[in-house]
C-alpha positions as YAML, in Angstrom:
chain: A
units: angstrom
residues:
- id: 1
  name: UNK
  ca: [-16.78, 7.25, -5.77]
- id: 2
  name: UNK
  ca: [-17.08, 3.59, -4.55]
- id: 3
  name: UNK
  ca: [-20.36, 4.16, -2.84]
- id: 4
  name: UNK
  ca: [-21.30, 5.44, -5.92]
- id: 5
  name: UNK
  ca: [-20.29, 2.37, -7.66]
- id: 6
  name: UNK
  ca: [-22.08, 0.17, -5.00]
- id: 7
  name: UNK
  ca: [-25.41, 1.78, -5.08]
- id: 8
  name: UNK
  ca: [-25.77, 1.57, -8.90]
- id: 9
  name: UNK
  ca: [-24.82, -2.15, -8.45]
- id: 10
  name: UNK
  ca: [-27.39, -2.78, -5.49]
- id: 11
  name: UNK
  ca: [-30.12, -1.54, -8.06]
- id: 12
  name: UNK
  ca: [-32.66, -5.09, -8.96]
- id: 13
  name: UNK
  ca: [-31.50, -6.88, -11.35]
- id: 14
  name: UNK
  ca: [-32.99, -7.02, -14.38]
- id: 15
  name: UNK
  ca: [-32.88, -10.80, -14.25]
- id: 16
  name: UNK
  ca: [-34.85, -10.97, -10.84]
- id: 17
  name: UNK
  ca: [-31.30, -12.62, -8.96]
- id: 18
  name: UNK
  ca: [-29.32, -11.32, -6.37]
- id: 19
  name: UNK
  ca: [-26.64, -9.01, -7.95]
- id: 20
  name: UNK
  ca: [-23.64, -10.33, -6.79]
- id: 21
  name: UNK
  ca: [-20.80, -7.62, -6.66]
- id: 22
  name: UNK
  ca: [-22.33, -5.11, -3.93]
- id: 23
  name: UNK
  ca: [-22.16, -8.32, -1.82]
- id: 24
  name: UNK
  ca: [-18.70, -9.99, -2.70]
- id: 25
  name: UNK
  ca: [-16.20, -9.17, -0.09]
- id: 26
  name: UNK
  ca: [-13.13, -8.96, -2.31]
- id: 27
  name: UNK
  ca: [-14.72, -6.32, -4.63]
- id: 28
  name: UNK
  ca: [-15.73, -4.24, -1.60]
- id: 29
  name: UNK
  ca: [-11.77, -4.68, 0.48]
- id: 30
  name: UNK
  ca: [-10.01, -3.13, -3.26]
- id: 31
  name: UNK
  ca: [-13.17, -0.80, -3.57]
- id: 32
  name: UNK
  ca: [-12.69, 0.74, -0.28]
- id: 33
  name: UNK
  ca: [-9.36, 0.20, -0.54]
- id: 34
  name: UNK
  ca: [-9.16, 1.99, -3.86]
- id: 35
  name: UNK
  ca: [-11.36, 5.12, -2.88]
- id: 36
  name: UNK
  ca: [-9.94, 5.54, 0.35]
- id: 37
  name: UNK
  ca: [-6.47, 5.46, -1.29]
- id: 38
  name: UNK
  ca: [-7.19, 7.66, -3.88]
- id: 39
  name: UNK
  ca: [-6.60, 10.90, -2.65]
- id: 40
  name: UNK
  ca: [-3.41, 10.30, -1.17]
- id: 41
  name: UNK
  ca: [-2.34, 9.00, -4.20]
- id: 42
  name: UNK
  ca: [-3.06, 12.05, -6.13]
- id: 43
  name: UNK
  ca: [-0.53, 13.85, -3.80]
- id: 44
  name: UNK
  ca: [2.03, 10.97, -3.80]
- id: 45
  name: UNK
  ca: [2.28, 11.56, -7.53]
- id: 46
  name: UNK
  ca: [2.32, 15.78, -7.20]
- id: 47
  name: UNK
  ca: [5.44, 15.01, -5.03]
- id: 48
  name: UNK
  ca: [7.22, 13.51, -8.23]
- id: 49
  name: UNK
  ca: [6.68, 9.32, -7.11]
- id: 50
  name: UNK
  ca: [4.33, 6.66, -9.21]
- id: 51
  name: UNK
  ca: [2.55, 4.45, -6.30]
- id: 52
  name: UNK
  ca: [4.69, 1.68, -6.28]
- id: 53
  name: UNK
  ca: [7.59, 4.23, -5.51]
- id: 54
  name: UNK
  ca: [5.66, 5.13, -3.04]
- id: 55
  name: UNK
  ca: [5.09, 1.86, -1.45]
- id: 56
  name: UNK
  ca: [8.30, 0.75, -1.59]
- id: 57
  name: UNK
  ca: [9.33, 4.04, 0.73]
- id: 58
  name: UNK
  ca: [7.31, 3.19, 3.26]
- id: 59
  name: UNK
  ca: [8.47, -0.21, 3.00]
- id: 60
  name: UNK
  ca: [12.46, 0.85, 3.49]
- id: 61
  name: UNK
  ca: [11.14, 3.39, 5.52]
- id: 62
  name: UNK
  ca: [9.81, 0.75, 8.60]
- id: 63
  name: UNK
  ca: [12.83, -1.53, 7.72]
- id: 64
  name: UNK
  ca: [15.73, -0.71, 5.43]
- id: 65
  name: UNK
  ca: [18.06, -3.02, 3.77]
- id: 66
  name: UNK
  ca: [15.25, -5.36, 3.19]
- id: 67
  name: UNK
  ca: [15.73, -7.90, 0.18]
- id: 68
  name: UNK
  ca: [14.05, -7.65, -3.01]
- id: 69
  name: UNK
  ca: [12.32, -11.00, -2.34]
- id: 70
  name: UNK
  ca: [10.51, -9.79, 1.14]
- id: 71
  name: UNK
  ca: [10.28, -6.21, -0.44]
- id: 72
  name: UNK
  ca: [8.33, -7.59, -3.35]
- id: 73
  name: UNK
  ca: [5.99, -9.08, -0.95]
- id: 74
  name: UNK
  ca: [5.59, -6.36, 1.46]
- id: 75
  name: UNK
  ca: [4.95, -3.50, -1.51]
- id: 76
  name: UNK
  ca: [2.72, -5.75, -3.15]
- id: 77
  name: UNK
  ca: [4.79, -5.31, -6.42]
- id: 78
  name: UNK
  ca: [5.60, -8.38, -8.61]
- id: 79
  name: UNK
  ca: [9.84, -9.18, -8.13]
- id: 80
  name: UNK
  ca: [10.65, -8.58, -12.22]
- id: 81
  name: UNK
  ca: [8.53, -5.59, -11.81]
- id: 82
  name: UNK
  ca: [10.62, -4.52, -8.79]
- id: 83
  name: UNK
  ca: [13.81, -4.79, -9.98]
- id: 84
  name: UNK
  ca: [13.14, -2.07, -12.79]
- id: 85
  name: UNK
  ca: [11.67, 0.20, -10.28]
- id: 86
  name: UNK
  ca: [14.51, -0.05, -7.97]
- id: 87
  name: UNK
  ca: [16.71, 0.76, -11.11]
- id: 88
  name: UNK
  ca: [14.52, 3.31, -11.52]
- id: 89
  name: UNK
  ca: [14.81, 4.78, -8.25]
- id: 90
  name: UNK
  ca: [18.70, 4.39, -8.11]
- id: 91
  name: UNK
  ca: [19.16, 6.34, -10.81]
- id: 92
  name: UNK
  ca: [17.14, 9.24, -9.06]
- id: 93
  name: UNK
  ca: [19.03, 8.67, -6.05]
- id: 94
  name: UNK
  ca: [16.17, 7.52, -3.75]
- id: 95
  name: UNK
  ca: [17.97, 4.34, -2.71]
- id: 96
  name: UNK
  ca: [20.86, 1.79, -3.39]
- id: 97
  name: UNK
  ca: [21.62, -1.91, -3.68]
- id: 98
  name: UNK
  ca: [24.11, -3.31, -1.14]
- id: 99
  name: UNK
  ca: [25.39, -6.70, -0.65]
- id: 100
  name: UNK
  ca: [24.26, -8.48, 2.26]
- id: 101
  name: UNK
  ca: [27.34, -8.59, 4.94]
- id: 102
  name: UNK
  ca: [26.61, -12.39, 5.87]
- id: 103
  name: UNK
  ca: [26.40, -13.80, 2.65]
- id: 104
  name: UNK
  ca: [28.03, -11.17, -0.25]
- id: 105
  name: UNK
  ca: [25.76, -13.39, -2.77]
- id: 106
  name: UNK
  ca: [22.57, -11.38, -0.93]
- id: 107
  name: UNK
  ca: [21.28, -7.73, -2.50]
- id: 108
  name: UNK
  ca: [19.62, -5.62, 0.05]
- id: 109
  name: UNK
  ca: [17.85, -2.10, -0.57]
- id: 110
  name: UNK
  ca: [18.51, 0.87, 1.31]
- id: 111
  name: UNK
  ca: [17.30, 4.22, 1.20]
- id: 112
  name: UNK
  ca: [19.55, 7.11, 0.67]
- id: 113
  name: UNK
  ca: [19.84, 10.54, 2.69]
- id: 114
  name: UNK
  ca: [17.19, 11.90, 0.22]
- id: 115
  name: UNK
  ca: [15.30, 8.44, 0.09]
- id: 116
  name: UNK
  ca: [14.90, 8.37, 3.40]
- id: 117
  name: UNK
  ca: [13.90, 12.32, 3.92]
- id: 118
  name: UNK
  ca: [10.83, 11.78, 1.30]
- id: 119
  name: UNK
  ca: [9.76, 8.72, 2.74]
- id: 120
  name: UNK
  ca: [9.77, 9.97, 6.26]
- id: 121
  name: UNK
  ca: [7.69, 13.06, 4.65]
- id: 122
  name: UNK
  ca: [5.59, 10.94, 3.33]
- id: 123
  name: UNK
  ca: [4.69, 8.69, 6.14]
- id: 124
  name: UNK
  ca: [4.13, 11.24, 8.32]
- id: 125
  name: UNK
  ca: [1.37, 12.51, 5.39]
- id: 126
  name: UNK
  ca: [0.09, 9.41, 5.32]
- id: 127
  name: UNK
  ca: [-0.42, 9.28, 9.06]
- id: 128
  name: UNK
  ca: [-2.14, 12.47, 8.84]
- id: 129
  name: UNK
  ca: [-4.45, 11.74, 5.75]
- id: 130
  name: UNK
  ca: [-5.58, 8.25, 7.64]
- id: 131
  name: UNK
  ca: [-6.39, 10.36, 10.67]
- id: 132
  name: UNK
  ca: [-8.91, 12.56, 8.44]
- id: 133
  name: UNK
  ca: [-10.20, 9.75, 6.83]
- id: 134
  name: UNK
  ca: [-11.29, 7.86, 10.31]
- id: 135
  name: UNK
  ca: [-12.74, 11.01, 11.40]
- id: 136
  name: UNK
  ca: [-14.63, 11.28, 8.32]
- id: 137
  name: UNK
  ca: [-16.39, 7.75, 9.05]
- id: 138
  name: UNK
  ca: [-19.69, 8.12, 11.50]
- id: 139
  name: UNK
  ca: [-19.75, 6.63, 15.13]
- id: 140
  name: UNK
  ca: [-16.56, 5.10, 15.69]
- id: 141
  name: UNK
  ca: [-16.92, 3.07, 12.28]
- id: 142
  name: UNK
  ca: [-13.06, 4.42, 11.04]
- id: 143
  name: UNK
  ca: [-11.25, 2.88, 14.40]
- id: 144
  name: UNK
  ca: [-13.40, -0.81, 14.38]
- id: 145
  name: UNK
  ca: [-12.62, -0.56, 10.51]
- id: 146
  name: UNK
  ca: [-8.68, -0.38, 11.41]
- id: 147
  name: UNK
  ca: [-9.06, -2.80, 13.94]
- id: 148
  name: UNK
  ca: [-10.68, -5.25, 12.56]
- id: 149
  name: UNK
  ca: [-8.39, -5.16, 9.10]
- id: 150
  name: UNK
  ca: [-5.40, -5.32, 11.60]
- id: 151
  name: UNK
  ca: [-6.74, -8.45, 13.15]
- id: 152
  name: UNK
  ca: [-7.78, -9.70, 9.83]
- id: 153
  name: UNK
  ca: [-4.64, -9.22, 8.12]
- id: 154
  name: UNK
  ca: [-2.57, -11.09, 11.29]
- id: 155
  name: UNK
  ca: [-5.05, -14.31, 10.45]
- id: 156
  name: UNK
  ca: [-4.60, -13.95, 6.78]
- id: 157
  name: UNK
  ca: [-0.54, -13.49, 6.92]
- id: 158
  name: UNK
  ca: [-0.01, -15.66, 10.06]
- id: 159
  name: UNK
  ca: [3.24, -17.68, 9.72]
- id: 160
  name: UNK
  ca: [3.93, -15.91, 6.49]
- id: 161
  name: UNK
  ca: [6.58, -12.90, 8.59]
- id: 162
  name: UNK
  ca: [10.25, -14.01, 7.87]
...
C-alpha cells in the first residue's frame, strides 16, 4: 500500500518542482510505519482490542505497574485519552489501578491474570509477525532497517528514560 502511495507521488509534477512528500522523511517513518503495522493490526482487533489497547499491553507487558504519566509516553497515547482507556480496560478486566506503595498519592497500572495472558499472546505474535516481515525485505534490508531505527530512536529519546 505505501509503495503504492510513494510511486504515484514520485510521478513529475505538473508544476516542473521537486514533489516533496516521496522525499520527506517523516511521511516515509509513519508510511512505513503504517503499512508495516497494518496487518498486525487487523489481527489485534479480531482478538477483541482497539490499537491503543493493544499498545498499552505490550507496554505493562515489558514493565507493569508503570504510571499513567510514563505509560502515556511509552504507548504513544495522549494522558486524558489514557485514562478513559484504562477505565475502559478495567471494566473488562484487562488491568487495575493500584496505589503506589512509596507515596499512596501515586496510581500505577497493572495487568491482571487475563491482562497479562493476552498481552503475553500477543507479544509473542508480534515477535513472530516482525520476523516475517524482515524476511520479506530483500538482502538483509529488514535487519539494517531494525538496527538502524534502534540506534535512531536511542539518539532521538536520549536522556528522556526515567
Amino acid at each position: 500500500m505505501t509503495i503504492k502511495i510513494v510511486e504515484e507521488l514520485e510521478a513529475p509534477a505538473t508544476s516542473g518542482t521537486q514533489p516533496f512528500l516521496p522525499d520527506y522523511l517523516l511521511f516515509l517513518t509513519a508510511s512505513v510505519s503504517a503499512a508495516m503495522s497494518e496487518e498486525f493490526h487487523e489481527h489485534v482487533r479480531t482478538r477483541g482490542l482497539r490499537v491503543p489497547e493493544w499498545r498499552v499491553l505490550a507496554c505493562l507487558h515489558d514493565d507493569d505497574g508503570q504510571m499513567i504519566t510514563r505509560l502515556a509516553r511509552f504507548a504513544m497515547i495522549e494522558q486524558s485519552r489514557l485514562t478513559r482507556i484504562i477505565d475502559q480496560m478495567d471494566e473488562r478486566g484487562l488491568l487495575e489501578r493500584r496505589s503506589d506503595k512509596a507515596d499512596r498519592r501515586r496510581v500505577r497500572i497493572f495487568l491482571t491474570r487475563t491482562g497479562a495472558r493476552l498481552a503475553a499472546d500477543l507479544v509473542s505474535e508480534a515477535r513472530a509477525h516482525e520476523k516475517r516481515l524482515i524476511k520479506r525485505l530483500p538482502d538483509g534490508l529488514g535487519q539494517d532497517l531494525k538496527a538502524t531505527v534502534k540506534r535512531l530512536h536511542g539518539v532521538l529519546w536520549a536522556g528522556e528514560q526515567d
